[in-house]
C-alpha positions as CSV (number, residue, x, y, z in Angstrom):
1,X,0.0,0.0,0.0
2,X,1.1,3.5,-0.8
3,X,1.1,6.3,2.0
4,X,1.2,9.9,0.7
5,X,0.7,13.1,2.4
6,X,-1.1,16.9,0.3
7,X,2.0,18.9,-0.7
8,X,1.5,22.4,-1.2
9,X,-0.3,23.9,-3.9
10,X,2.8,25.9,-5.0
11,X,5.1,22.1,-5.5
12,X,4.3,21.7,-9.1
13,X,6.0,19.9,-11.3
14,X,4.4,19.9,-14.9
15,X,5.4,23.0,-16.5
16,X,2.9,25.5,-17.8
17,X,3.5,24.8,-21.8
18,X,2.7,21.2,-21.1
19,X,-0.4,22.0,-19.8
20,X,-1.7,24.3,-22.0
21,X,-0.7,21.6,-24.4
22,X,-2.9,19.0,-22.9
23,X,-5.2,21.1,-22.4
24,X,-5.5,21.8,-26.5
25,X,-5.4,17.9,-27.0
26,X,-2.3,19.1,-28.6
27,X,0.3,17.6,-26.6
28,X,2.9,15.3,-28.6
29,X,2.7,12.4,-26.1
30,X,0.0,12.7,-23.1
31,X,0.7,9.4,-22.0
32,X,4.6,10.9,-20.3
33,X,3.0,13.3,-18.2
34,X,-0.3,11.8,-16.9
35,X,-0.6,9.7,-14.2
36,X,2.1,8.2,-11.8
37,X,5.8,9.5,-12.8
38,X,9.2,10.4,-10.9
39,X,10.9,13.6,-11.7
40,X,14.7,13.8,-11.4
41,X,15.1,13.9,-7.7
42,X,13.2,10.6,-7.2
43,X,9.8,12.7,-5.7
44,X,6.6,10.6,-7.1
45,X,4.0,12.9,-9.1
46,X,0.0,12.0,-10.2
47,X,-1.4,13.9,-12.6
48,X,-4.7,13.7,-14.4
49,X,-6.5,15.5,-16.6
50,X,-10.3,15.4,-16.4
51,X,-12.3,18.0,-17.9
52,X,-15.6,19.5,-15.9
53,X,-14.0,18.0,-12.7
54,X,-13.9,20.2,-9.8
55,X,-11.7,18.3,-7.3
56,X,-9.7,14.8,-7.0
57,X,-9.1,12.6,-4.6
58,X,-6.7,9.8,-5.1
59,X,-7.4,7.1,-3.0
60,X,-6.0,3.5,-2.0
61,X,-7.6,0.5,-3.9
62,X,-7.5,-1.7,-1.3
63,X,-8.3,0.6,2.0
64,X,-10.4,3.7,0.8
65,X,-7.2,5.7,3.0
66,X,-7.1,9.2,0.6
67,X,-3.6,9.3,-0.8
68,X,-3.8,12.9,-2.0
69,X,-6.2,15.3,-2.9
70,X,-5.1,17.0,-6.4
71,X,-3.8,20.2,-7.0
72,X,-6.2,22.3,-10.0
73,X,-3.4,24.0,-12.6
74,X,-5.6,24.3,-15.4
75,X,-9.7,25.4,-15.6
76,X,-9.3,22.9,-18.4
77,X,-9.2,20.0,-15.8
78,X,-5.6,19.6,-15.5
79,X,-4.5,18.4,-11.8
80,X,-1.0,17.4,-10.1
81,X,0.2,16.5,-7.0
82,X,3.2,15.4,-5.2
83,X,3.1,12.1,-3.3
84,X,5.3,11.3,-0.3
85,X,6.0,7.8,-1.4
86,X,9.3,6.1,-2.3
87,X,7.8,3.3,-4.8
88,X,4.9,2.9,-7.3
């Protein structure tokens, strides 16, 4: 099971030309930068984009626990957050 902790709104990782990119369904490979990735330093990010949604919760398959609640960086439904876990 994964524990994770909310990071701060302003711990982003996706930079804003990606999102715009997704956001235009213009984005040369969508399938890099949504859902579970490392960046360099080995920090775990979860990212989603789901248009018309107004929040998400990530929670744990197997015990309902909230993982993290999901950071809005785009009115086009693009959300990110960092997860305090050390394995996918």
């Amino acid at each position: 099971m994964m524990a994770a902790v909310l990071m701060m709104a302003a711990d982003v990782m996706l930079a804003d030309a990606d999102i715009s990119a997704l956001a235009a369904a213009r984005h040369v490979n969508p399938f890099a930068v949504l859902g579970l990735h490392p960046d360099a330093a080995g920090h775990w990010w979860l990212r989603a984009m789901l248009p018309g949604a107004v929040q998400i919760v990530a929670v744990a398959a197997d015990t309902g626990q909230v993982l993290a609640r999901l950071n809005s960086r785009h009115s086009a439904g693009f959300f990110e957050a960092k997860l305090a876990i050390t394995e996918r």
